[in-house]
C-alpha positions in Angstrom: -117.6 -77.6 -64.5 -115.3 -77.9 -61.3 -116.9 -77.8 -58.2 -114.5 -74.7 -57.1 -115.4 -73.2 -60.1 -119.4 -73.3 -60.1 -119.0 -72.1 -56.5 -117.2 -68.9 -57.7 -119.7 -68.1 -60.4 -122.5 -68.6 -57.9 -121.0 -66.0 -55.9 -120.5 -63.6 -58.2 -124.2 -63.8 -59.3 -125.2 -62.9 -55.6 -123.0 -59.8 -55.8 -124.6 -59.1 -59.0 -128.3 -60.0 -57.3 -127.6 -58.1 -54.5 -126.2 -55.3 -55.8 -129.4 -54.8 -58.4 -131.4 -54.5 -55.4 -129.7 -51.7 -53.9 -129.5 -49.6 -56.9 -133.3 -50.4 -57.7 -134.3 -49.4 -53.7 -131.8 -46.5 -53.5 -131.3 -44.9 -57.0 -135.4 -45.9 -57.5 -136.2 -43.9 -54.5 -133.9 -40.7 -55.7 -134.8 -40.9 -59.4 -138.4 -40.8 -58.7 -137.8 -38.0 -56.4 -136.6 -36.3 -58.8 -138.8 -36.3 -62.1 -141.8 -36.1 -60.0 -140.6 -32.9 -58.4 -141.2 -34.2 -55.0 -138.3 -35.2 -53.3 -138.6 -36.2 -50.3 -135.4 -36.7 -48.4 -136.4 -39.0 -45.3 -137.9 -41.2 -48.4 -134.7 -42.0 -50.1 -132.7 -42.4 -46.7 -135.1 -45.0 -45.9 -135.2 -46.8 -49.3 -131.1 -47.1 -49.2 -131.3 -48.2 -45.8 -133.5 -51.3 -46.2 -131.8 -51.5 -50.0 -128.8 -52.8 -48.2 -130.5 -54.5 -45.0 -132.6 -56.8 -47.7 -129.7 -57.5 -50.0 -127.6 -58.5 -47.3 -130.3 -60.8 -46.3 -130.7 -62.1 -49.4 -127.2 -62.8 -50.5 -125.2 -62.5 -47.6 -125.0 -66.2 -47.0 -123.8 -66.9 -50.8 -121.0 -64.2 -51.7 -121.0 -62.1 -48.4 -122.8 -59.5 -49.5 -120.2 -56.7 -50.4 -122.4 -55.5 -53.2 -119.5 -52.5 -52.6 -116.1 -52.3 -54.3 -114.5 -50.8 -51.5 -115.8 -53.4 -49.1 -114.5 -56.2 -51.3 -110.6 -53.8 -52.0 -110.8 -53.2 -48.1 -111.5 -57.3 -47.8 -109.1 -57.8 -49.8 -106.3 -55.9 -48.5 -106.9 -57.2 -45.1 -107.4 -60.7 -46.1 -110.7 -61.6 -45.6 -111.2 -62.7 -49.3 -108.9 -63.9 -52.1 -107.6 -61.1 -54.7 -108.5 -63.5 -57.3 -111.8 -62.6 -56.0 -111.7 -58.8 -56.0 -112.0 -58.4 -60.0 -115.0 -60.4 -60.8 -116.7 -59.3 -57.2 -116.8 -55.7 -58.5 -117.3 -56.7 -62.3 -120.3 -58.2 -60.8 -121.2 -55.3 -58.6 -121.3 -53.2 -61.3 -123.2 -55.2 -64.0 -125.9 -55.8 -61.2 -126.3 -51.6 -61.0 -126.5 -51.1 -64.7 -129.0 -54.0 -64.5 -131.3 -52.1 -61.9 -130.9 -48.8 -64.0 -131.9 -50.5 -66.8 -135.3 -51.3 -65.2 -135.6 -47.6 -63.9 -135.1 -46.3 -67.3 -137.7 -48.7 -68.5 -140.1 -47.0 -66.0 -139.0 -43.5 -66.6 -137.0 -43.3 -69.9 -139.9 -41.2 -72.0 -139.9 -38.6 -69.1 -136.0 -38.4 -68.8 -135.8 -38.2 -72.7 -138.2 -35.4 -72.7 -136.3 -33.3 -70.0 -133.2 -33.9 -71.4 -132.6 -35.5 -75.0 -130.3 -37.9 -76.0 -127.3 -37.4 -75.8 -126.7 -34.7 -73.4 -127.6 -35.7 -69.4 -128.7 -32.7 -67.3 -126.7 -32.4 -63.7 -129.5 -32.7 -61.7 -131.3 -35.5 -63.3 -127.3 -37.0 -63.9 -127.3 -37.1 -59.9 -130.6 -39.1 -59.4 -128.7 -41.7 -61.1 -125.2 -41.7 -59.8 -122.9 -38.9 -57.9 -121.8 -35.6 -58.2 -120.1 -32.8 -56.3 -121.5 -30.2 -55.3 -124.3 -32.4 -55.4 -127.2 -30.9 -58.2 -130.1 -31.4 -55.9 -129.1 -29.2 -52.9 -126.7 -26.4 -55.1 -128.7 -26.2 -58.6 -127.3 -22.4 -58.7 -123.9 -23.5 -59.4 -125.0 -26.4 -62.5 -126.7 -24.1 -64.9 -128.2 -25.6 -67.7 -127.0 -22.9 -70.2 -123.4 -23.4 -69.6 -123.2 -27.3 -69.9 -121.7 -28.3 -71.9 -120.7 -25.6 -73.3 -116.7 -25.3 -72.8 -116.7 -21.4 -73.0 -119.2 -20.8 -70.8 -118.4 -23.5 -68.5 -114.9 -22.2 -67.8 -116.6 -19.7 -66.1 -118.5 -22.4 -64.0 -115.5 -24.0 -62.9 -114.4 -21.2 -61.5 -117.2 -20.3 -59.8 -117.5 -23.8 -57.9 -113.6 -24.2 -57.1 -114.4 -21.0 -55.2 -117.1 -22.8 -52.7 -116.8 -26.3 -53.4 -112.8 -27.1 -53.5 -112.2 -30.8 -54.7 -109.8 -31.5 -51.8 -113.1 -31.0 -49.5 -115.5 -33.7 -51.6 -112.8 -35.8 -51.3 -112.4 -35.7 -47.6 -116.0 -36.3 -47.1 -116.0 -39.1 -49.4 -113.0 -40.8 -47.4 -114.1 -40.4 -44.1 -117.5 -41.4 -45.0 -116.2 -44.6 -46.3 -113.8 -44.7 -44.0 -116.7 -45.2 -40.7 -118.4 -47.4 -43.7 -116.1 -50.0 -44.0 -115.0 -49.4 -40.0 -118.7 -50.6 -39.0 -118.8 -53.0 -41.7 -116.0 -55.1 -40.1 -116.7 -54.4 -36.5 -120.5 -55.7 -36.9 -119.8 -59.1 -38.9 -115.9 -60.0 -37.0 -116.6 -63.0 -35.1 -114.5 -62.1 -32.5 -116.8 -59.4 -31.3 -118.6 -59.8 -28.4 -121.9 -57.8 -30.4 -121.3 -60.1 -33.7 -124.6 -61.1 -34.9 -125.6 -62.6 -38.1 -129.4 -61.6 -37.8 -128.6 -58.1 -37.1 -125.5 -57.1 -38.7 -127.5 -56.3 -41.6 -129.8 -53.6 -39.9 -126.3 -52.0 -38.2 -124.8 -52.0 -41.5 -127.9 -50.7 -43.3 -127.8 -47.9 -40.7 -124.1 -47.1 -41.5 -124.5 -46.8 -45.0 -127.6 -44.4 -45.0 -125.6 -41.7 -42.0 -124.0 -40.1 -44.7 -127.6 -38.8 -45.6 -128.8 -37.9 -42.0 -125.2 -35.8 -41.6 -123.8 -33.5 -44.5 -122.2 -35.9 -47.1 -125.1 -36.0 -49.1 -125.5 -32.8 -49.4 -122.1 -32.5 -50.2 -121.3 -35.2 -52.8 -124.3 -37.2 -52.8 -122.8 -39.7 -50.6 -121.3 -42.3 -53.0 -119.5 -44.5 -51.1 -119.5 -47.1 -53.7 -118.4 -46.7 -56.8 -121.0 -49.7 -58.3 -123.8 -47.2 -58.0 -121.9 -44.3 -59.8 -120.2 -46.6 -62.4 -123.2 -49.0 -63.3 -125.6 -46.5 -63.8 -123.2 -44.3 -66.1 -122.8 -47.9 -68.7 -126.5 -48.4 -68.3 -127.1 -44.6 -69.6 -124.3 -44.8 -71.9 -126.0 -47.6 -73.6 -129.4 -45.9 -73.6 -128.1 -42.7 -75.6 -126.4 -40.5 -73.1 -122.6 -40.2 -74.4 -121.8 -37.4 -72.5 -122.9 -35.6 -69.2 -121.9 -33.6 -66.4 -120.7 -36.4 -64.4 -117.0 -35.4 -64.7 -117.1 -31.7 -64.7 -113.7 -30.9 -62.8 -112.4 -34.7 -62.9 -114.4 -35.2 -59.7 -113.9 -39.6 -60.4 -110.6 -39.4 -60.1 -110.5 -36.7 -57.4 -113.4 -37.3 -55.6 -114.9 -40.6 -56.0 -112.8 -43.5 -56.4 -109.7 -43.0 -54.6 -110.3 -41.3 -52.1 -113.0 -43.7 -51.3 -110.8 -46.7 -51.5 -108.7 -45.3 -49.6 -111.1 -44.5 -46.7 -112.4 -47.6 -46.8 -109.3 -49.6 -46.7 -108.5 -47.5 -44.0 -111.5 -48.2 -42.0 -111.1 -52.0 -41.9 -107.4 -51.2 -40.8 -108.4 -49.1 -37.9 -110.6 -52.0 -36.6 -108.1 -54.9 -36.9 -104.7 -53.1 -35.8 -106.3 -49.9 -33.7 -109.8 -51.4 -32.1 -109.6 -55.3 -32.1 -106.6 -55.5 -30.2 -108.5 -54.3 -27.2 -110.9 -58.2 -27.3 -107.7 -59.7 -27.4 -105.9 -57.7 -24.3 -109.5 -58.8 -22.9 -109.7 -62.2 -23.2 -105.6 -62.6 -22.0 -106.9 -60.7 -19.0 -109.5 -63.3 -18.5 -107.9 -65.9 -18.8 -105.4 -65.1 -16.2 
């Protein structure tokens, strides 16, 4: 095995690594939340926050620590990693989510099988695994069980929900939540920074990824941001039984999440290197005069 080679595939296992323990932090916190009735919002903020601070510590120094497709796109794009790269990275990403759901459905498959049989998934339970909009937990009046999935009843639903919760509007939040992401992201770990710092970069980032929860996304969309925790999660429950769900109600992954997170994100690592950066250079010329 090549030496560049083995170095690859050690990489990609730390994005895998790393991205297990976030979903197993984050998703663990939400999903017990959820069947036990208690959720407890400050709970799960903090169990995403030191979900990425401890991956980032623990993989960082191998693969970087994306454990984000929209962190390695917006790396990619703005070449701070190879596009060979970009596939595997968020192959990886993924796998290492369906991984972590695959413990949590070890640990609470016979409850979630009792609520909600094979191979139907309930909204609400749906969204303590990956994301939705309106998000299940906060606007249960407008997922009723009744009508899913049944079509007739449903097209009633839809309406209903385009009314309040326009798709143009989750995918705005999902954007410019993505969009800061990716904008701290870069800012905390560019060498050129005058604040960059490898110790703490992790806690600033780890802070960054957990404000959509203290503002309104979460509420809102359930504050995906990355697209490993929504797509993992759906192969892991797809394997256990669950063929269908309510995931996809209005086409909110191609609408919502995805793109419009991409975008955002490859937008915030823009911003910092042509908008903000600039000003250390203009800076240090000044200085050195």
């Amino acid at each position: 095995m090549s030496v560049v080679l083995k170095d690859s595939l050690w990489r990609y296992f730390a994005e895998f690594v790393g991205t297990f323990i976030l979903i197993l932090f984050g998703d663990g916190a939400i999903v017990a939340s959820t069947l036990s009735s208690q959720p407890s919002f400050g709970f799960i903020m903090v169990s995403w926050g030191f979900g990425i601070v401890l991956a980032i510590y623990a993989v960082g120094p191998i693969s970087g620590a994306h454990i984000n497709p929209n962190v390695t796109l917006a790396f990619a794009v703005t070449k701070r990693i190879k596009w060979v790269d970009v596939i595997p990275y968020i192959v990886f990403q993924i796998l290492g989510a369906a991984a972590a759901t695959g413990v949590l459905l070890v640990w609470w498959g016979d409850v979630i099988t009792r609520i909600d049989p094979p191979p139907f998934l309930y909204a609400d339970i749906g969204a303590a695994f990956f994301t939705q909009y309106p998000e299940p937990g906060f606007w249960p009046q407008y997922w009723p069980k009744s009508y899913l999935p049944n079509v007739s009843s449903a097209g009633i639903l839809y309406s209903q929900v385009n009314q309040i919760f326009p798709l143009w509007k989750g995918a705005f939040a999902e954007a410019l939540m993505t969009f800061l992401l990716l904008l701290i992201v870069v800012a905390v770990t560019d060498p050129d920074s005058p604040f960059y710092s490898q110790s703490l970069a992790p806690w600033a980032i780890g802070i960054g990824y957990v404000m959509p929860f203290l503002l309104f996304e979460a509420q809102l969309t359930g504050g995906m941001i990355n697209e490993a925790r929504s797509w993992g999660p759906m192969l892991a429950l797809y394997l256990f039984g669950y063929r269908t769900g309510a995931f996809n109600f209005r086409g909110e992954y191609f609408y919502v999440y995805g793109i419009p997170d991409f975008i955002g994100g490859i937008l915030g690592a823009l911003f910092w290197d042509h908008v903000l950066k600039p000003y250390l250079r203009f800076v240090k010329n000044i200085n050195k005069k």
